[in-house]
C-alpha positions in Angstrom: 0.0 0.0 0.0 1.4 3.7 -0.9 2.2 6.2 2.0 -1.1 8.5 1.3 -4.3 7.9 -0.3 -5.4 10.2 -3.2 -8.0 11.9 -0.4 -5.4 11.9 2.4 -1.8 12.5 0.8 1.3 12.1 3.3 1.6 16.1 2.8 -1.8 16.0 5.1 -1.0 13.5 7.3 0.7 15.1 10.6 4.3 14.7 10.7 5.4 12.8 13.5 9.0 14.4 15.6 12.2 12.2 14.0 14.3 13.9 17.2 12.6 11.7 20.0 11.4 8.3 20.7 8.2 6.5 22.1 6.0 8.6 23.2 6.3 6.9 26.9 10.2 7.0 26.7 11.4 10.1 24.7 14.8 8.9 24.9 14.0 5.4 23.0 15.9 6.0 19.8 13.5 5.6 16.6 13.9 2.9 13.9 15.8 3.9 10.9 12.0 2.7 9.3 10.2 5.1 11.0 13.0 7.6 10.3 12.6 6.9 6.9 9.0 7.6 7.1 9.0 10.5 8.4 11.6 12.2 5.9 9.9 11.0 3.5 6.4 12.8 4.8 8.7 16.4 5.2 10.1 15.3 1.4 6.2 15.2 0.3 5.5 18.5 1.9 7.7 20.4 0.3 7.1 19.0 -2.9 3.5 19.6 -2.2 4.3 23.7 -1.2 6.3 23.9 -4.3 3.4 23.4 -6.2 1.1 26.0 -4.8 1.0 29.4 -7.0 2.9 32.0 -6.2 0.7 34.2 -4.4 -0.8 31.2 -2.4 2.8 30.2 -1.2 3.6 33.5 0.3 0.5 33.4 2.8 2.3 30.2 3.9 3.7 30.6 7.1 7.3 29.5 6.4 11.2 31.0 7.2 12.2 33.2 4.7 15.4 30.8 3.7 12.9 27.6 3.2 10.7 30.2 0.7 13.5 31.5 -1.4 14.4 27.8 -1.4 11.0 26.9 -3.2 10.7 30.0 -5.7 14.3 28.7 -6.8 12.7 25.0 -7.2 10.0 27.3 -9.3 12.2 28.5 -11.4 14.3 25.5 -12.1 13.5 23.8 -15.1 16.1 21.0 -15.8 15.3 18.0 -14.3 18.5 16.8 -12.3 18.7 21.1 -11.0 15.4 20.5 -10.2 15.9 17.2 -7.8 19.0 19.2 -6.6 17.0 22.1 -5.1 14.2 19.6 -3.8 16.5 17.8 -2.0 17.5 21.3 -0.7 14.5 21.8 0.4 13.6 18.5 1.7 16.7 19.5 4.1 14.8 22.5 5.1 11.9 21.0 5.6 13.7 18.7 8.5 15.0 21.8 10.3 11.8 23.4 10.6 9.8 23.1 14.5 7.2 21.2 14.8 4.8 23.9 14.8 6.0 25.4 11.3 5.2 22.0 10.0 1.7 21.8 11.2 1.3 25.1 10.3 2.2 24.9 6.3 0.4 21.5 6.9 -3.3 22.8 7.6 -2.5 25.6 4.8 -2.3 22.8 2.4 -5.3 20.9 3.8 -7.2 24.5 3.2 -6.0 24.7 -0.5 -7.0 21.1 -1.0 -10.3 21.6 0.2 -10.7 24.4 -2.1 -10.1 22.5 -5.2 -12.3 20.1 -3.7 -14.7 22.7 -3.8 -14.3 24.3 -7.0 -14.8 20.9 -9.1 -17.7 20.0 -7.0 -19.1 23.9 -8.6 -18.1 22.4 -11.7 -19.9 19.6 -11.8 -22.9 21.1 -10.7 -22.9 23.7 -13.3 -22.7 21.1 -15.7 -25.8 19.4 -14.5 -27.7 22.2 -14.9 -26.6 23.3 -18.5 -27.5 19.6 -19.5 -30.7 19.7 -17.5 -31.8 23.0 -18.9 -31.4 21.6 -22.4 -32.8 18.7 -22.3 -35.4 19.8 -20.3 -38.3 21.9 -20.3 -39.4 21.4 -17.0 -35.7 22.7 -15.6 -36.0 26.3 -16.6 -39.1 27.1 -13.7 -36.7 25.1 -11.0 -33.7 27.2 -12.0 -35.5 30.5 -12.2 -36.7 29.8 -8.4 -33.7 29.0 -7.3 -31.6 31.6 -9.1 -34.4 34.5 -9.9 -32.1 37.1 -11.0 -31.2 35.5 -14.0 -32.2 37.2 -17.2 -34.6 34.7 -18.5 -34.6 36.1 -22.2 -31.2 35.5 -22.4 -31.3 32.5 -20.3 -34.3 30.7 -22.7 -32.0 32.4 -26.2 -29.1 30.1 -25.1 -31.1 26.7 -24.7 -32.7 27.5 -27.7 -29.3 27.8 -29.4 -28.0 25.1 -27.7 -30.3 23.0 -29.1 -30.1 23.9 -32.1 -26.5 23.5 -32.6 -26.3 20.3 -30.9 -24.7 17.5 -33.5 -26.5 14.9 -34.6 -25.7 11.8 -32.7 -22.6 10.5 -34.5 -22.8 6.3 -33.7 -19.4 5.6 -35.3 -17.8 8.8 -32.8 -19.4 7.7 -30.1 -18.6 4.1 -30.5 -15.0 5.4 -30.3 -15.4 7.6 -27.3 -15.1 10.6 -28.9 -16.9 13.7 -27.6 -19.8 15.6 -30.4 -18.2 19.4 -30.9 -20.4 22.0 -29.0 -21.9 25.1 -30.1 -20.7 28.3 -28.6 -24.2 28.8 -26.8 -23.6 25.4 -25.2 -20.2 27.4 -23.3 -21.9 30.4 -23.1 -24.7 28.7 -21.3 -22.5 26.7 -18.8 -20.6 30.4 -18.4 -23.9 32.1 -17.5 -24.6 28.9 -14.9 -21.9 29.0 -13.5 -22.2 32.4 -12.6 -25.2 32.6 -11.3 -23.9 29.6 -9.0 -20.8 31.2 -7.3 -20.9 29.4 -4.3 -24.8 29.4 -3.6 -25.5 26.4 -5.1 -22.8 24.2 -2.8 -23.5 26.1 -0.4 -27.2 25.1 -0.4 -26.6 21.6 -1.0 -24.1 21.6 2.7 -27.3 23.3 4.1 -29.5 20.5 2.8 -26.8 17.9 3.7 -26.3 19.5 7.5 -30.4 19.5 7.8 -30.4 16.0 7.0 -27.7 14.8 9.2 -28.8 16.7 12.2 -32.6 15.5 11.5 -30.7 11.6 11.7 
């Protein structure tokens, strides 16, 4: 079994003190195992903070030495330069307190909630293009749930939509390939999308927590 799962990466995980033993006797010297481990857990961290965008990386809480450290591993393009300055920073990583750690740890956690988040939006958007399209019936529910939608421009899209939409292409589909879309079709996921921000998750958790806390 790999160190992380793909919903709770090592970078996640809390990273365990490599400078003391059992918890019961702090002087029992660790295993060179769980040594391992543990590097390896500070190794995925930083990898993980070297991929965050520039202006989320600087909210990070880190020492100014370990951030220079990671722009450089930015701007490094060659691969063995590149496992050079990660290794660097792996190195960094080690030295840092325990709290530092924990700290750039839960930053992560929030920024990989956030995409979380953001392809859930996605997804619903989508739902409601298709639904809209293929549906009549859609259009009322939306308009309730979103009323400030302009509804002639709104009914112009699915109308377009439908127009555009290819004819259903047996030999394409039987090879997996995806029918071109109109440009009302992106224009219509655009418009739902915006209308969305983050009301429509944010109704659904409502829904969700109303259900739980009925249970």
């Amino acid at each position: 079994m790999s160190r992380a799962s793909r919903h709770n990466p090592t970078y996640l995980q809390p990273v365990v003190r490599t400078d003391i033993g059992d918890e019961d006797d702090p002087d029992t010297p660790k295993s060179k195992s769980q040594r391992k481990r543990e590097v390896n857990a500070l190794q995925d961290l930083g990898t993980a903070l070297e991929a965050l965008p520039k202006d989320k990386l600087a909210k990070v809480p880190l020492p100014e030495k370990l951030l220079d450290a990671l722009r450089e591993a930015k701007r490094t393009t060659a691969h063995e330069g590149k496992r050079r300055q990660m290794q660097y920073v792996g190195k960094l990583m080690r030295k840092l307190d325990p709290e530092i750690v924990e700290a750039a740890r839960t930053a992560l956690e929030e920024q990989h909630k956030g995409s979380a988040t953001e392809k859930l939006r996605l997804h619903l958007a989508e739902q409601w293009r298709d639904r809209l399209i293929a549906d009549d019936a859609t259009l009322p529910q939306w308009m309730d749930e979103y009323p400030n939608t302009d509804t002639q421009q709104l009914r112009a899209l699915i109308r377009q939509a439908r127009k555009d939409a290819p004819p259903v292409d047996k030999a394409a589909v039987s090879q997996g390939l995806a029918p071109r879309k109109g440009r009302a079709y992106r224009e219509l996921f655009q418009l739902v999308r915006e209308h969305l921000g983050g009301t429509g998750l944010e109704r659904e958790e409502e829904s969700n927590s109303d259900e739980d806390s009925d249970d």
